[in-house]
N, C-alpha and C positions, 0 to 999 in steps of 0.2 A: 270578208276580212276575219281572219282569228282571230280568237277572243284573249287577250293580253292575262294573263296567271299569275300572279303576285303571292310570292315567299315572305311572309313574317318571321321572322328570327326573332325569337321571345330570349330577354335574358334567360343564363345558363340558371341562374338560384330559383325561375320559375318554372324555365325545364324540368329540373331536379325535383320541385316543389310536386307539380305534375305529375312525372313519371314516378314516383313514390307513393301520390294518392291513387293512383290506377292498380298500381302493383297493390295496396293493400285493402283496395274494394276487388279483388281478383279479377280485375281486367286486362288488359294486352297492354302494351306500350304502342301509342301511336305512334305510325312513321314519322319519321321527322325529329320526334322529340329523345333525347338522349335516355337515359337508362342512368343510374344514380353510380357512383363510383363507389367500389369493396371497399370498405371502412379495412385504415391498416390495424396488424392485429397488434394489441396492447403487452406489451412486456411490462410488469413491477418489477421495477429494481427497487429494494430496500439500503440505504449505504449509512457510516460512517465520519462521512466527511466532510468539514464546513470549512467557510473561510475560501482564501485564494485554490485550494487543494479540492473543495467543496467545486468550485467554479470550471476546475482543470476536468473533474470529473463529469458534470453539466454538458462540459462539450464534447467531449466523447463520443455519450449520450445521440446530442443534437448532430456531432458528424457520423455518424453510423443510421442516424434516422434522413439523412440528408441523401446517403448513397443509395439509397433503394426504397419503396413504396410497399412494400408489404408489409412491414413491423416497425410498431413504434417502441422503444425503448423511453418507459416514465420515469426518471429516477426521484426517489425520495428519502431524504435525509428525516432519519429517525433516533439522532441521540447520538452519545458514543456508543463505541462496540458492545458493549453490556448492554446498554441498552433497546439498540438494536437487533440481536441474537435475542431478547426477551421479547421482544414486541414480533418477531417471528413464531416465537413456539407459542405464544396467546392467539397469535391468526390462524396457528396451523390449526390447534382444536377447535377454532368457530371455522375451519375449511374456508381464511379470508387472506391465506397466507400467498407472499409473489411467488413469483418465478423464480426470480434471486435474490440470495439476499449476501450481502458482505459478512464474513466473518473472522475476528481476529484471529490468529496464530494457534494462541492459547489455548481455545476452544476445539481446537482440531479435533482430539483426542472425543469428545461431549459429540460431534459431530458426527465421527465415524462409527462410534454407537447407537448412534439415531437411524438403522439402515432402513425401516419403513418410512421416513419422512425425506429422507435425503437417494437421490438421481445423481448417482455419481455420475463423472463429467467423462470418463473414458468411456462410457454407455453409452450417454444422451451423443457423443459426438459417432459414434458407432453407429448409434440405430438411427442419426441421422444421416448418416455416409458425408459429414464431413471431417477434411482432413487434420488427425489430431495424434503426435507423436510425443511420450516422453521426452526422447532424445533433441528435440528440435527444444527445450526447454534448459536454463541454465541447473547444472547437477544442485547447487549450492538453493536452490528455489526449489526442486521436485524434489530432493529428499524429505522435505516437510509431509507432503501432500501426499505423497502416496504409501498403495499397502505393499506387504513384505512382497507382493507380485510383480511390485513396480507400475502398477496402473492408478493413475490419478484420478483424487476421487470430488477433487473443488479444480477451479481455475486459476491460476497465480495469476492474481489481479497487482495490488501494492507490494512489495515486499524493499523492505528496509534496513537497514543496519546502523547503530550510533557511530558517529561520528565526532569528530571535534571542531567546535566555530571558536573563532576569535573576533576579538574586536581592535580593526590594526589603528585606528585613532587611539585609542587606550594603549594600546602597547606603543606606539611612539612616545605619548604622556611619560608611560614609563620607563623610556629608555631602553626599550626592550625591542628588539630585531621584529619588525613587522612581516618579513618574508618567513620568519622560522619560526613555526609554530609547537608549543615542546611535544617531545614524543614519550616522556615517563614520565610517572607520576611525582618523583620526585624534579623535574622540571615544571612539572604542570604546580605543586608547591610554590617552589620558587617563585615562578612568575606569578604566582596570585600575590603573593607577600610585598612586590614589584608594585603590582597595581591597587593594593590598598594603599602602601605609601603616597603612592602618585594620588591619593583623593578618592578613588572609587570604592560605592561601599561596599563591594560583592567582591572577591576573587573570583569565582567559577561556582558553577553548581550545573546541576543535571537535571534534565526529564527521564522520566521513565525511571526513578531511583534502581528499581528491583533487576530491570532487564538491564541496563547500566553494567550497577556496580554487583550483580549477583551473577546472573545467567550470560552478560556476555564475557564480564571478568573472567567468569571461570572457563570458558571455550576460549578467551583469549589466552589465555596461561596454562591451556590444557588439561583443566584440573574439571574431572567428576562433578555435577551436579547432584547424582540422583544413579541409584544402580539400574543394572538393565537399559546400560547403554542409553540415561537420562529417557529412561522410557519406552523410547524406540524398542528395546526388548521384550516388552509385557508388561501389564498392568498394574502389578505388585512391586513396581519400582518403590526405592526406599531413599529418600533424601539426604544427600552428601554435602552438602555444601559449605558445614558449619566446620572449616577446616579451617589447619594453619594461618595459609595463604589470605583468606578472604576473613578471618577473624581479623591479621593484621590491616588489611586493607580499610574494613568498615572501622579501626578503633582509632588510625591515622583521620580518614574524615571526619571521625569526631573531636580529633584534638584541635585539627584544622577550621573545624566550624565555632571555638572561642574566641578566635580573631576577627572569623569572617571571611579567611582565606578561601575555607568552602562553606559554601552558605546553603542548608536545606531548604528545597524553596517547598516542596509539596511533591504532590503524588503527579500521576499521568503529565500532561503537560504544563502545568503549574508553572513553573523555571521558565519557560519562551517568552514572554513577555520582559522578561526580566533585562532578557539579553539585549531583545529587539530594544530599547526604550536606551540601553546604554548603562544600565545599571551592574551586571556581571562583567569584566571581562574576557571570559572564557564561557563556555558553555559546550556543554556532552547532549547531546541528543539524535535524534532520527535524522538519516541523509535526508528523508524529505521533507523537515522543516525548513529547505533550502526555499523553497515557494515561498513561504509566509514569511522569514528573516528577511527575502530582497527585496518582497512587497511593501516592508515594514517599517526597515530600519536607513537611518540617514548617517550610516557610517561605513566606510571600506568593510567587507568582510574578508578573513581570511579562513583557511579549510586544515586540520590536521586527522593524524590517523587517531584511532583509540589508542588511548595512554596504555602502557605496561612496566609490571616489575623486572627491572632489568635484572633480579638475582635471580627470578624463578628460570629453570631450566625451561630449553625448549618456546619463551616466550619470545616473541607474539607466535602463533598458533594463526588462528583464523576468527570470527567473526563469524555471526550466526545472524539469521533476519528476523526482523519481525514485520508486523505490516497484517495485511489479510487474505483473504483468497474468496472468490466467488460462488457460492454452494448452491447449488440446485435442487426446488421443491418439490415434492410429490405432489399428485392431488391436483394439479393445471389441465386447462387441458390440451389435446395433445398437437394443436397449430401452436401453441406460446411453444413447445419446447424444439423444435422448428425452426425458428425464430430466434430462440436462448441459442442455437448450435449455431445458426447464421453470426450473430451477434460475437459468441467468443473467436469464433474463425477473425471476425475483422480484427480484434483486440489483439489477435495473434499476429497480425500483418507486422515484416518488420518497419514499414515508415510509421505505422503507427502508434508501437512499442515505443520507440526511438523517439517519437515526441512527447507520446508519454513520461518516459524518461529525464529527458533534460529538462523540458517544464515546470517537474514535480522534485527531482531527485530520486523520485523510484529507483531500484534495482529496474535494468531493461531484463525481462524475463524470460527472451530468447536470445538466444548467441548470434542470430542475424539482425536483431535488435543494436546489439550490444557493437556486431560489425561495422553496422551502418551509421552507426552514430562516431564511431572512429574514423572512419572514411568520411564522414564532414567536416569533419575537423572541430566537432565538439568540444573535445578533450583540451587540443591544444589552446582552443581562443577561448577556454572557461578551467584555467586551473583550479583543480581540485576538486570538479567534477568526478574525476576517475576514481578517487578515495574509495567510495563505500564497492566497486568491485575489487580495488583491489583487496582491500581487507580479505573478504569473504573468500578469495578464492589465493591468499598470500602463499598456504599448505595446505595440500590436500586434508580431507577434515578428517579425524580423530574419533572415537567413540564418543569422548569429550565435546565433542565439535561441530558434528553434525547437526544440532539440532534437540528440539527437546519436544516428549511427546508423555506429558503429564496429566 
């Protein structure tokens, strides 16, 4: 009679346990016993973003690490943008810096002078052969980002534009049309005056003061920032801004702010709470504080475009973004950047732009993004959604309008 053979199947975590102590006394791997699985490879992301917009971006992350096994994408919230971008260039000289990091708008300019530290993204997607086109990119978003060559040098990650919210409980309070949200500034007036009578103690007020009522004012009404084609033309740009148009502007919100009509709440996002909470009835800020106002707030919201002066010729104009873009670090090594091309390829997908998008209020920052989300009928069953593209691309942009690169 032959003799009966009996298979042990040891747990897989003492297989593992096993075949790693073999491998590291340099022995063979016993038959039988598996072989330990390639650790996937770590990606740092460094970001910006907290809150419900913080969470939009977390899954990303987790869905892009979910579609494949070779690279893990870590994201780590380090501040706001300032702060972030700092805590970058301190990693870069102890050589402790990610792979990517988020960078605001503003800093472009700080960026594209950094050419030792910074892998522009038309290269890394290059010398990884994957697939990566200006043109498949919205114009109003890569005119930021790239050089006079037209080769991008970050990845248009967030990009945003102000907007106008209202509050339609408050404007029924005050008698005021809840479907029509005002389109001038002297509407926009009006109805604050409406809504302090009605009991509220805020008329309207803004985030982002500067990009508001300075930088996109002036691209809405076509008017000069900054010579050299607000920069865009060279680095000796000289600042325009202190004109006519925007003297009157800022000396109307100050007359406006004795009332309370316009109420200065603070710097960067200061003002959002104000609105969310019921306190403003109006509020100017980013299309995607649309995340955090719905997460937030327990009243109807409603959507308008940015206010303009209806005497200035030529206005409304266009609307310029702000938001960030994703920059890539020198110094990695060279599996992460690999991985970094894997990673923007997905971000480029348009199903995944397009949830991007409606989730956040982002700008979608492909035009098959932007397709697909119209072909769902986004648009239609979320009025007011389509605002911040429309703005941005109302007329072709201007020298004024383009963009500003300071």
């Amino acid at each position: 009679m032959a003799a009966t053979v009996r298979t042990i199947q040891l747990p897989v975590t003492v297989r593992v346990a096993i075949a790693s102590l073999i491998v590291l006394l340099g022995g063979a791997v016993l038959p039988g016993v598996a072989a330990p699985a390639r650790a996937a490879t770590q990606l740092q992301w460094w970001h910006a973003m907290y809150g419900q917009l913080g969470r939009e971006l977390e899954k990303l992350a987790a869905d892009f690490n979910a579609s494949q096994s070779d690279y893990q994408v870590v994201p780590s919230y380090k501040g706001n943008y300032t702060q972030t971008v700092t805590a970058a260039i301190f990693a870069f000289r102890s050589r402790s810096q990610p792979a990517i990091v988020q960078v605001n708008e503003i800093a472009t300019a700080t960026m594209m002078a950094a050419k030792g530290a910074v892998y522009p993204v038309f290269e890394l997607m290059h010398d990884e052969h994957e697939e990566f086109s200006p043109a498949a990119y919205l114009p109003a978003v890569t005119g930021y980002y790239t050089d006079i060559d037209g080769n991008m040098l970050s990845f248009p990650f967030n990009a945003s534009t102000p907007i106008l919210y209202y509050n339609k409980t408050l404007f029924r309070a005050a008698g005021l049309d809840p479907e029509a949200p005002p389109t001038t500034w002297p509407e926009v007036g009006a109805a604050a005056k409406r809504l302090l009578a009605a009991g509220a103690p805020c008329g309207f007020t803004t985030a982002w003061p500067s990009w508001v009522n300075i930088e996109n004012f002036s691209a809405y009404h076509n008017l000069p920032l900054a010579t050299k084609a607000n920069g865009m033309g060279g680095m000796d740009a000289v600042l325009t801004f202190n004109n006519p148009t925007v003297v009157r502007h800022v000396a109307q919100l100050a007359e406006w702010q004795k009332t309370k009509a316009f109420d200065y709440s603070g710097r960067a996002t200061a003002a959002e709470p104000r609105f969310q909470n019921g306190e403003c009835g109006i509020f100017i800020g980013s299309s995607a504080t649309r995340a955090d106002i719905l997460a937030n707030s327990k009243f109807e919201v409603g959507y308008g475009r940015l206010p303009f002066w209806p005497d200035v010729a030529g206005a409304p104009q266009n609307t310029i973004i702000g938001g960030a873009t994703l920059w890539v670090l020198r110094g990695r090594p060279g599996a992460e950047y690999k991985g970094v091309a894997k990673f923007f390829a997905y971000l480029s997908r348009p199903e995944v732009q397009a949830a991007w998008h409606q989730h956040t209020g982002y700008l979608p920052i492909t035009q098959a993004a932007y397709d697909l989300t119209r072909a769902q009928g986004f648009y239609q069953n979320h009025p007011g959604t389509a605002i911040s593209i429309e703005q941005i691309t109302l007329k072709p942009p201007t020298e004024n309008s383009k963009g500003l690169r300071l």
